[in-house]
Backbone atoms as SQL, in Angstrom:
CREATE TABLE atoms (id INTEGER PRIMARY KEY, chain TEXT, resi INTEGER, resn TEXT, atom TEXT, x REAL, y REAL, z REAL);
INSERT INTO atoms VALUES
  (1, 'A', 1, 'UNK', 'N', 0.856, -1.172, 0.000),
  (2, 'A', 1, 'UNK', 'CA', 0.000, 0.000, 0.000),
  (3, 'A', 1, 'UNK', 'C', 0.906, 1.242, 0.000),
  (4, 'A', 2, 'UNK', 'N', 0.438, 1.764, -0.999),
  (5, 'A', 2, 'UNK', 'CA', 1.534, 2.945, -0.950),
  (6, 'A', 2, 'UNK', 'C', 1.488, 4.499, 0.016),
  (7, 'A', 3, 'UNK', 'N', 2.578, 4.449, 0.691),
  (8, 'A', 3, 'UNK', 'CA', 2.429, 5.327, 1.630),
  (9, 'A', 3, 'UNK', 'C', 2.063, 5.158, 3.295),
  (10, 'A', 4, 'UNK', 'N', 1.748, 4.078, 3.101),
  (11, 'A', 4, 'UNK', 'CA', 1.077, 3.083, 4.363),
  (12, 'A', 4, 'UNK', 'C', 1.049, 1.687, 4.647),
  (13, 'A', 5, 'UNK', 'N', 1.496, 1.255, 5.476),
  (14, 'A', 5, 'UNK', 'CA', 1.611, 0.041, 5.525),
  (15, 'A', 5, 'UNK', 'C', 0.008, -0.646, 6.258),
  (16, 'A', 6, 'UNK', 'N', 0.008, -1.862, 5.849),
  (17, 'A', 6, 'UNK', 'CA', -1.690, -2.280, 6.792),
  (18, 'A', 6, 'UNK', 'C', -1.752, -2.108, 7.722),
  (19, 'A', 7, 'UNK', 'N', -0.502, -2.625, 8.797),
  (20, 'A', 7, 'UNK', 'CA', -0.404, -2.277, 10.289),
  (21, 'A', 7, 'UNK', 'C', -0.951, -1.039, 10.642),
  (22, 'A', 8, 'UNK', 'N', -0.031, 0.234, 9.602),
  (23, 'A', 8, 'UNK', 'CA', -0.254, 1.250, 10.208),
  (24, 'A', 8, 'UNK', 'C', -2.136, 2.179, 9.453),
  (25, 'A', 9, 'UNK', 'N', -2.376, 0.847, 8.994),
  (26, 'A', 9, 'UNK', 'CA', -3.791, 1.401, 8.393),
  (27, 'A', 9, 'UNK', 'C', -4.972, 0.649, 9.403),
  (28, 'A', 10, 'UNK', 'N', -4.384, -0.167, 9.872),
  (29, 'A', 10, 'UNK', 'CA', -4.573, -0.872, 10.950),
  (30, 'A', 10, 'UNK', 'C', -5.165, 0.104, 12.131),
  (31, 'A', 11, 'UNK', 'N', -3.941, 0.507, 12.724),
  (32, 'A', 11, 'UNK', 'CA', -3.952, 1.345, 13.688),
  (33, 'A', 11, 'UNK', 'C', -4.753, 2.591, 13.465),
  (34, 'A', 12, 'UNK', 'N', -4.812, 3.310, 12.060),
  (35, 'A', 12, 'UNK', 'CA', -5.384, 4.560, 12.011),
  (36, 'A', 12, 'UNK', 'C', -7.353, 4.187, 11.970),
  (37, 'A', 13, 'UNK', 'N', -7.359, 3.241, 11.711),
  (38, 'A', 13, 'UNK', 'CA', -9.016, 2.419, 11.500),
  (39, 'A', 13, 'UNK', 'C', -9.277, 2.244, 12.632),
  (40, 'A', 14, 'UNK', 'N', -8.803, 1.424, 13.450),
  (41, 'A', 14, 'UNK', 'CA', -9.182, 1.024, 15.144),
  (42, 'A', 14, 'UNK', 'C', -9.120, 2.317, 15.950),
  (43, 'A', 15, 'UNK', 'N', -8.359, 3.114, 15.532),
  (44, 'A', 15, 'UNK', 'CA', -8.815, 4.722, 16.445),
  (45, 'A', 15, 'UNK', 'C', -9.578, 5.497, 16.284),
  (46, 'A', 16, 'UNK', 'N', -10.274, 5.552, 14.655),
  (47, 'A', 16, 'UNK', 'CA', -11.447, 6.162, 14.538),
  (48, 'A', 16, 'UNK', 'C', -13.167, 5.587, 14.846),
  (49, 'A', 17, 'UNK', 'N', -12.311, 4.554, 13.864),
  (50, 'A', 17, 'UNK', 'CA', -13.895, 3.430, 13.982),
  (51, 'A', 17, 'UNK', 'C', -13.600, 1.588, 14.884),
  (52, 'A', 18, 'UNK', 'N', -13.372, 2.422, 15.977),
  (53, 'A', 18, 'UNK', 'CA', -13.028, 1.144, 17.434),
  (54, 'A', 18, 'UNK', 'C', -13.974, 0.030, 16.712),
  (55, 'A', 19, 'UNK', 'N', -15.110, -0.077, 16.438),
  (56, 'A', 19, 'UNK', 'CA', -16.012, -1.340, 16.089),
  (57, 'A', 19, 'UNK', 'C', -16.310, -1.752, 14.900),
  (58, 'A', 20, 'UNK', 'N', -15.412, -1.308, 13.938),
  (59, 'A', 20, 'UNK', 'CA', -15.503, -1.376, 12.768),
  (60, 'A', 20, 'UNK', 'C', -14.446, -2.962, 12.734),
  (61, 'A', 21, 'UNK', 'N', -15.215, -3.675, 12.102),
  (62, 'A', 21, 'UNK', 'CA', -14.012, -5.089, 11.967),
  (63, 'A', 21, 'UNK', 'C', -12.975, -4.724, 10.451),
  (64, 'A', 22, 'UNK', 'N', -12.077, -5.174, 10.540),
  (65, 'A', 22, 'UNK', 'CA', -10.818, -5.303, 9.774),
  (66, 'A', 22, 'UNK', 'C', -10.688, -5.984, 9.497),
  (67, 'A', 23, 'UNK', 'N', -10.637, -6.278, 7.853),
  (68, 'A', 23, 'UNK', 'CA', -9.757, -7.768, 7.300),
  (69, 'A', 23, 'UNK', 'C', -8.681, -7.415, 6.576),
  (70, 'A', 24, 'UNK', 'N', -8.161, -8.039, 7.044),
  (71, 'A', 24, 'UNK', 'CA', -6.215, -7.769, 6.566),
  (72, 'A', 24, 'UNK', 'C', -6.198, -9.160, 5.201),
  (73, 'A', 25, 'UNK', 'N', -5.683, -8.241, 4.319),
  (74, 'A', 25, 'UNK', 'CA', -5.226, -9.600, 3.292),
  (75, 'A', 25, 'UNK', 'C', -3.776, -8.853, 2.577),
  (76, 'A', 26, 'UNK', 'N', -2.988, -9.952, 3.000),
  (77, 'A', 26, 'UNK', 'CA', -1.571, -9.938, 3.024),
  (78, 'A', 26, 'UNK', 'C', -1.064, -10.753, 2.194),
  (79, 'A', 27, 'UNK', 'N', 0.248, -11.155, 1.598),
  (80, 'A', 27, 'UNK', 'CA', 1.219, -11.857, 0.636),
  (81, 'A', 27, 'UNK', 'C', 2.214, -12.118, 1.898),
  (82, 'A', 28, 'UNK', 'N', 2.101, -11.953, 2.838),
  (83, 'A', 28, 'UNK', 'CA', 2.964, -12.005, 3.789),
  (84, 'A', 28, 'UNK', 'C', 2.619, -13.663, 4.721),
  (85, 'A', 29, 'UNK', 'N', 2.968, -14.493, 4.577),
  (86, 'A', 29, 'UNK', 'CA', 2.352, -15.858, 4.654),
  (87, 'A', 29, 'UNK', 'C', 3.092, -16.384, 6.623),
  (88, 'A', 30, 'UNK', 'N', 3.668, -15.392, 7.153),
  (89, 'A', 30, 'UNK', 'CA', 4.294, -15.548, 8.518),
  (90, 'A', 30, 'UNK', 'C', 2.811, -16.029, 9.329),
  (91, 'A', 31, 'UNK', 'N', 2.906, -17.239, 10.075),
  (92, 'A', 31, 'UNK', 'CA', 1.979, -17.070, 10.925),
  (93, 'A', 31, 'UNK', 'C', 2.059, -15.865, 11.818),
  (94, 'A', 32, 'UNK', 'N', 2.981, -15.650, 12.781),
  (95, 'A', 32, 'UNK', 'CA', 3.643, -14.644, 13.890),
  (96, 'A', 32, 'UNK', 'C', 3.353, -13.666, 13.082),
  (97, 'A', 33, 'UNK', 'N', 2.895, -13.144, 11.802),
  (98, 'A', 33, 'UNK', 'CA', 2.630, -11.859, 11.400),
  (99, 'A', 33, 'UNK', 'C', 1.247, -12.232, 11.336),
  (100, 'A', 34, 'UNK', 'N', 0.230, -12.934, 11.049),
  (101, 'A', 34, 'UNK', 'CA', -0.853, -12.734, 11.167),
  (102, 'A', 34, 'UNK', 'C', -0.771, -12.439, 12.472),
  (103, 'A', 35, 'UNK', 'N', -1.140, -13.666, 13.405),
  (104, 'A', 35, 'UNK', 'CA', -1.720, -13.630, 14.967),
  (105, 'A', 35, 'UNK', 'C', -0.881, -11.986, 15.505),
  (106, 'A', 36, 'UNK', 'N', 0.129, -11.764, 14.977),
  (107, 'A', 36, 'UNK', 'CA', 0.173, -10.309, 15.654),
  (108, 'A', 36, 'UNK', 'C', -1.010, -9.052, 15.348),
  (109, 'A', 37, 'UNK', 'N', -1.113, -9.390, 13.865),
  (110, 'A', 37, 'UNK', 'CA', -2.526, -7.904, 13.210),
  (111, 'A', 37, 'UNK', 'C', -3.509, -8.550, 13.788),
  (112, 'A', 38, 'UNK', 'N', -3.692, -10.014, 14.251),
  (113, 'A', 38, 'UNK', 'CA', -5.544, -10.172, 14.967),
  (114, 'A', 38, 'UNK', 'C', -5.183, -9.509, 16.424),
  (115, 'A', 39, 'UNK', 'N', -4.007, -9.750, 16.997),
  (116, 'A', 39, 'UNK', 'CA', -3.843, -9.397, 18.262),
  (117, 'A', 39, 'UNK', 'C', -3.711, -7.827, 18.678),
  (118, 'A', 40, 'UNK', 'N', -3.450, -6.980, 17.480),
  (119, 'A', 40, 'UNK', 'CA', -3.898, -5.611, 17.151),
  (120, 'A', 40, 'UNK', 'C', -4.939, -5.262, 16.749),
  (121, 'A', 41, 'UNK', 'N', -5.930, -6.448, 16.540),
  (122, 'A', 41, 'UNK', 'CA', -7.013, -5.673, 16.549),
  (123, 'A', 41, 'UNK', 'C', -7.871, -6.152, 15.712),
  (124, 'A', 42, 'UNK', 'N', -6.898, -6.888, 13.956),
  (125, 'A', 42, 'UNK', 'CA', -7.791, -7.366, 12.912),
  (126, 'A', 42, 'UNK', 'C', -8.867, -8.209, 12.642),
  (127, 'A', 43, 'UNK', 'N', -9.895, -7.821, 12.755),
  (128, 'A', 43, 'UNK', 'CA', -10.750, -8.901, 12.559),
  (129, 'A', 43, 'UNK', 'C', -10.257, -10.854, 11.890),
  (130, 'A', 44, 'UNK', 'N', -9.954, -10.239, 10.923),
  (131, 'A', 44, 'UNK', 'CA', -9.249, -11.757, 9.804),
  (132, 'A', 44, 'UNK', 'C', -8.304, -11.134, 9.545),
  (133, 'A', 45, 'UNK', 'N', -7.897, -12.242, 9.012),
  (134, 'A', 45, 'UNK', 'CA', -6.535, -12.096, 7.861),
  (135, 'A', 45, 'UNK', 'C', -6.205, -13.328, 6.575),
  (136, 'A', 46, 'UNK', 'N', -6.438, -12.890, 5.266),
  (137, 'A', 46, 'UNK', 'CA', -6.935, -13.538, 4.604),
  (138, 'A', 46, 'UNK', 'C', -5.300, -13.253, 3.666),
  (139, 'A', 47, 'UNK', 'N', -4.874, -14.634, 3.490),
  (140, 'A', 47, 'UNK', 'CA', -3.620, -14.683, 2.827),
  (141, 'A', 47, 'UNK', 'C', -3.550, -14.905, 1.116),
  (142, 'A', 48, 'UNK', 'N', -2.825, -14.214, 0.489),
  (143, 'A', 48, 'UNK', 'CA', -2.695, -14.018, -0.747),
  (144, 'A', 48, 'UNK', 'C', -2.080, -15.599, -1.625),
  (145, 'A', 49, 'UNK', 'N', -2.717, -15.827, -2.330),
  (146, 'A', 49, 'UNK', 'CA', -3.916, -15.722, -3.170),
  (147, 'A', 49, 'UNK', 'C', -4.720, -16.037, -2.618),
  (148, 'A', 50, 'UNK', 'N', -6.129, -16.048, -2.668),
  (149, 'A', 50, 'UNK', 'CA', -7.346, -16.506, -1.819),
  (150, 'A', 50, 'UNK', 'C', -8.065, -16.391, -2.859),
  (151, 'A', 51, 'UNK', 'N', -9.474, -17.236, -2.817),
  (152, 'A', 51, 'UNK', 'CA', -10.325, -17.202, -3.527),
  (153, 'A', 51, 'UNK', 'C', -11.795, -16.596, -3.080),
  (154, 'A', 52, 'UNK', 'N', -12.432, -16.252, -3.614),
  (155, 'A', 52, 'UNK', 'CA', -13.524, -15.456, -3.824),
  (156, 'A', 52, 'UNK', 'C', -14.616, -15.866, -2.333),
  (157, 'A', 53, 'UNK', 'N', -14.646, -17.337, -2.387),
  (158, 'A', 53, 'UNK', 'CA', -15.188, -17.780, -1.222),
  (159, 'A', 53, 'UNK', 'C', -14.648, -17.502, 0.346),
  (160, 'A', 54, 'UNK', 'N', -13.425, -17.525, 0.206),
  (161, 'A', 54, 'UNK', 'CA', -12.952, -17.313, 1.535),
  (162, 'A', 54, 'UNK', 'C', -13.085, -15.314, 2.023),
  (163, 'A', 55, 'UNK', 'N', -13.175, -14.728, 0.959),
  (164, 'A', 55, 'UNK', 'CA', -13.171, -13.347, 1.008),
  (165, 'A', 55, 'UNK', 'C', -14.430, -13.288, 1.618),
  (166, 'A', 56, 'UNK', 'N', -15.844, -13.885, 1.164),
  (167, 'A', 56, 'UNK', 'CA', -16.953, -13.784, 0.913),
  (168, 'A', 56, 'UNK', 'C', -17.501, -14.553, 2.570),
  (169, 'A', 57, 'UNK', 'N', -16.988, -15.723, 3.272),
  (170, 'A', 57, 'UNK', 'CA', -17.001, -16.065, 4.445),
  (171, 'A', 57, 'UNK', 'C', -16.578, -15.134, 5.297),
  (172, 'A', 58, 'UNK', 'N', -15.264, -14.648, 5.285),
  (173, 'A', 58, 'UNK', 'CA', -15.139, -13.277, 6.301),
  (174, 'A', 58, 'UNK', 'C', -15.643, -12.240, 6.263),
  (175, 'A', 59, 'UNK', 'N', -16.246, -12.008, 5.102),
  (176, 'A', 59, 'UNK', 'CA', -16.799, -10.657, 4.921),
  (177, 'A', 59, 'UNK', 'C', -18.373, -10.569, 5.863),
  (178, 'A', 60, 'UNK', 'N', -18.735, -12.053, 5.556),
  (179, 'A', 60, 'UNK', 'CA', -20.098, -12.264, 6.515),
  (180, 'A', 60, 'UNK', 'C', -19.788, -13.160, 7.937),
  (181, 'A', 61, 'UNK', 'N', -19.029, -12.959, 8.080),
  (182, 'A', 61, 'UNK', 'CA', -18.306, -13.032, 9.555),
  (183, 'A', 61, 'UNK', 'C', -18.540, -11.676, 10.041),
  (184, 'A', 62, 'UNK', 'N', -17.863, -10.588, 9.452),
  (185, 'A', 62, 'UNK', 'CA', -17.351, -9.704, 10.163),
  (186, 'A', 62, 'UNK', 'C', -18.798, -8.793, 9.582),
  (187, 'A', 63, 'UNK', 'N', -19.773, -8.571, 8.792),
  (188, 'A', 63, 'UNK', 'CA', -21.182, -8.218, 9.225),
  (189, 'A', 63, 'UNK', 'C', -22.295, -8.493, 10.021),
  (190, 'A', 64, 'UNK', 'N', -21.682, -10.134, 10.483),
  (191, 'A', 64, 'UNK', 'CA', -22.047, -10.629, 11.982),
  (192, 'A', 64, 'UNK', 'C', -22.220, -9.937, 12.879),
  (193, 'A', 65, 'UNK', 'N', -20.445, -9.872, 13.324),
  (194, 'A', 65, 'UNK', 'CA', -20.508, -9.034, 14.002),
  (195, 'A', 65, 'UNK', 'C', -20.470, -7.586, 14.047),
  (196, 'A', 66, 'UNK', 'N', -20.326, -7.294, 13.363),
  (197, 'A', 66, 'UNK', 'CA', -21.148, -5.479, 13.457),
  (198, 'A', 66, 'UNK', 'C', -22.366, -5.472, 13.812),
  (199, 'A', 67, 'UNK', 'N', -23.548, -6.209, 13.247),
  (200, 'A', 67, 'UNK', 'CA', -24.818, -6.349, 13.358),
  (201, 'A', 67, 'UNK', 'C', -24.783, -6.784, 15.022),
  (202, 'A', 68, 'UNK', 'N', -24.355, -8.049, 15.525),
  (203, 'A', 68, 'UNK', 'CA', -24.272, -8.028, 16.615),
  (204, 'A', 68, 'UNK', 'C', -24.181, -6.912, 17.489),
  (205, 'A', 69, 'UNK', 'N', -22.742, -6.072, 17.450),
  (206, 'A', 69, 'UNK', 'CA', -22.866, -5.311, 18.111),
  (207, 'A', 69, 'UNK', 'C', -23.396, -3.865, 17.975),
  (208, 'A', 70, 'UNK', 'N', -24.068, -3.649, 17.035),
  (209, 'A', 70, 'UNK', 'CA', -24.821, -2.365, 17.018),
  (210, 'A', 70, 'UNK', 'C', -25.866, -2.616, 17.480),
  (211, 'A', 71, 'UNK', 'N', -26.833, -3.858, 17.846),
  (212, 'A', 71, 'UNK', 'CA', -27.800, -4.773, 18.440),
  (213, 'A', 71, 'UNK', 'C', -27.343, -4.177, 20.254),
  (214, 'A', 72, 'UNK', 'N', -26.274, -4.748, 20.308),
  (215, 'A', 72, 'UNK', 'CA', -25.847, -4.697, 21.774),
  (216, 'A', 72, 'UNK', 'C', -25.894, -3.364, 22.419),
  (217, 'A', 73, 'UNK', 'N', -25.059, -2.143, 21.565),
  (218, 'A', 73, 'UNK', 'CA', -25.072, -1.064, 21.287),
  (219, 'A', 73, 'UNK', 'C', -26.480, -0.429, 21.318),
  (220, 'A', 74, 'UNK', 'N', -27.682, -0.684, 21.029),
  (221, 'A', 74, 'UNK', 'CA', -29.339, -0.727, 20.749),
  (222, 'A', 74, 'UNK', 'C', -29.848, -1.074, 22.172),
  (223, 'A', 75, 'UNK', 'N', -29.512, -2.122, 22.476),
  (224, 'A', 75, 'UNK', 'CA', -30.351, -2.609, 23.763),
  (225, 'A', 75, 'UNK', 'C', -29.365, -1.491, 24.902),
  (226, 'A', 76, 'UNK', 'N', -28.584, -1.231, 25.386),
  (227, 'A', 76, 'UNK', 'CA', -27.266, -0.548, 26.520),
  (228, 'A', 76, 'UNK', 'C', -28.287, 0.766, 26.199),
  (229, 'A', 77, 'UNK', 'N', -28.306, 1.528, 24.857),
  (230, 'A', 77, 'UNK', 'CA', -29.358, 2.742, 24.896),
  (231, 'A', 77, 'UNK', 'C', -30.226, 2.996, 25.528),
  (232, 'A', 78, 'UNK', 'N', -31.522, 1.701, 25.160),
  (233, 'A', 78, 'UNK', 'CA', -32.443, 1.502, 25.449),
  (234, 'A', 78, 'UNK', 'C', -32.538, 1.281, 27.357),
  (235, 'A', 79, 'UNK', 'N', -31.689, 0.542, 27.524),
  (236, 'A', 79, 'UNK', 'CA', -31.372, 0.289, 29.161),
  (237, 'A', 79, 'UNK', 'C', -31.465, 1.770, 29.920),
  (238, 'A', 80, 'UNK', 'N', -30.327, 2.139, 29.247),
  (239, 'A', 80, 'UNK', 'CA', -29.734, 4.255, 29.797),
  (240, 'A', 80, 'UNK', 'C', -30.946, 5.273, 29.593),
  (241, 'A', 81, 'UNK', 'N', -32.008, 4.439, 28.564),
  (242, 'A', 81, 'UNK', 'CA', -33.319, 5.771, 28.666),
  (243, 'A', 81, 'UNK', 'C', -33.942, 4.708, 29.676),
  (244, 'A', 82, 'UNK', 'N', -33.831, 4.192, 30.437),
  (245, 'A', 82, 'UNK', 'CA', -35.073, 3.747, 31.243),
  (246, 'A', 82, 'UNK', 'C', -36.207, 2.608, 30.556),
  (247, 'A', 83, 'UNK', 'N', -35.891, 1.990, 29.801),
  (248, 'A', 83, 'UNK', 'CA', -36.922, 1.116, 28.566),
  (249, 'A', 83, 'UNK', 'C', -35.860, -0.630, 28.528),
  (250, 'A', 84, 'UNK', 'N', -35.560, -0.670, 29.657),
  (251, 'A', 84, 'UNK', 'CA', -35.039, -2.202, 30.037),
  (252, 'A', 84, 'UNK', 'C', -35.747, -3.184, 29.837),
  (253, 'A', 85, 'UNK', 'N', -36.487, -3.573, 28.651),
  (254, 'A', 85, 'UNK', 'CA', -37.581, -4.283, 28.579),
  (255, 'A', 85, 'UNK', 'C', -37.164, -5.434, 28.275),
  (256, 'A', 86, 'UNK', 'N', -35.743, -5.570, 26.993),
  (257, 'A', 86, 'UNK', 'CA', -35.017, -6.678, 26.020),
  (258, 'A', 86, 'UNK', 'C', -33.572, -6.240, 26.228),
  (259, 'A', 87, 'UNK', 'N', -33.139, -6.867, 25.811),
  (260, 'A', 87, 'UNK', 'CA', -31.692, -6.898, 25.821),
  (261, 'A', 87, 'UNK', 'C', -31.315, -7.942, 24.866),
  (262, 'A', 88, 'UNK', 'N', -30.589, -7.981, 24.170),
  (263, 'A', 88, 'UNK', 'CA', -29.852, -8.623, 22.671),
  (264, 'A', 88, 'UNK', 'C', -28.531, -9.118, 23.424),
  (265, 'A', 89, 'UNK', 'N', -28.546, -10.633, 23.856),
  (266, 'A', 89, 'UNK', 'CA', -27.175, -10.670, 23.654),
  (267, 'A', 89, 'UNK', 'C', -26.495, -12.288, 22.940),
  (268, 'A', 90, 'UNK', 'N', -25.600, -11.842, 22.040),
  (269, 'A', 90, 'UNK', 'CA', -25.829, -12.814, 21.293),
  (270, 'A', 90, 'UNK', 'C', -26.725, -13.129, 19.949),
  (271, 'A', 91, 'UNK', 'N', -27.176, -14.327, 20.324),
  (272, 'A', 91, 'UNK', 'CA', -27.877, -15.130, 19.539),
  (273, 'A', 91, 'UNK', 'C', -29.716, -15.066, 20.576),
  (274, 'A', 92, 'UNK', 'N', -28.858, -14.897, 21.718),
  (275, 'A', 92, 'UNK', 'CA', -30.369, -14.682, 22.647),
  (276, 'A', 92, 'UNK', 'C', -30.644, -13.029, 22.690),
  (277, 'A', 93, 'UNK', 'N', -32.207, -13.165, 22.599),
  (278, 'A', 93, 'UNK', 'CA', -33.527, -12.149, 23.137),
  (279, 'A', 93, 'UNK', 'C', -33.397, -12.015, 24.582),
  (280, 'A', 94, 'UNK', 'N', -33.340, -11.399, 25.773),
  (281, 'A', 94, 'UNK', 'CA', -33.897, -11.225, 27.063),
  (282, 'A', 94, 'UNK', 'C', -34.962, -10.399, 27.252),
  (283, 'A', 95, 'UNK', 'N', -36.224, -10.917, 27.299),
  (284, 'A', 95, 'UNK', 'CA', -37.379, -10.111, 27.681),
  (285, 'A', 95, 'UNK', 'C', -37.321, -9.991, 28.980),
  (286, 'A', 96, 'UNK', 'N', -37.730, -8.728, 29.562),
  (287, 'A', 96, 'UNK', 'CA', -37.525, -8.665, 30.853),
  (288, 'A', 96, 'UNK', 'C', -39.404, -8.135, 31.213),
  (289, 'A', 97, 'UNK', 'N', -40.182, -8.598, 32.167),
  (290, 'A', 97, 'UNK', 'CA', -41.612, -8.629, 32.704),
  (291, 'A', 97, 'UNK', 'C', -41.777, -7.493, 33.573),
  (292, 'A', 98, 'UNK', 'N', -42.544, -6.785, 33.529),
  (293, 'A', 98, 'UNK', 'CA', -42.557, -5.933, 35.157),
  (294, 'A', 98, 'UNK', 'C', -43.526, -6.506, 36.444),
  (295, 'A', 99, 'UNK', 'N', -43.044, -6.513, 37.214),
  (296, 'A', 99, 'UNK', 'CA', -43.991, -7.418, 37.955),
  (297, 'A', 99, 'UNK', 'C', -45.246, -6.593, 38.558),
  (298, 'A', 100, 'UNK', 'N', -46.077, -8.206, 38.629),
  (299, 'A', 100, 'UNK', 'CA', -47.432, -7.704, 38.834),
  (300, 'A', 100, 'UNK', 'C', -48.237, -7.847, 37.959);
């Protein structure tokens, strides 16, 4: 990448957009260089050459979780206005009853 390396595109992404997932795809085939960019932060890391499918699995991995957590992000709101009714976590719903 010219002018920038991923690491350091890495780093400038995770400081603006903290919940934004990252997929790193590299020619760089080091294990110890992947597990270091997930351990900074990268969502995946998808090694050069790759095919269309494996792009296409992480990509709906990592809209998973966004969706997940803007869900999570949704219910914590909802909690802070006083409207604790559900809560999203996961794969589970929590309905919460008022008693009586």
């Amino acid at each position: 990448m010219p002018g920038l390396s991923g690491l350091e595109l890495l780093g400038r992404v995770r400081q603006r957009f903290p919940n934004t997932p990252v997929i790193i795809i590299s020619g760089i085939g080091d294990q110890e260089h992947a597990q270091g960019l997930i351990k900074l932060g990268a969502f995946d890391f998808l090694l050069k050459p790759f095919t269309l499918e494996v792009v296409e699995k992480s990509v709906k991995r990592a809209l998973e979780y966004r969706r997940r957590l803007l869900e999570a992000s949704e219910s914590e709101e909802r909690n802070r206005e006083g409207k604790p009714d559900e809560m999203i976590l996961g794969d589970w719903k929590i309905v919460r009853k008022e008693p009586g």
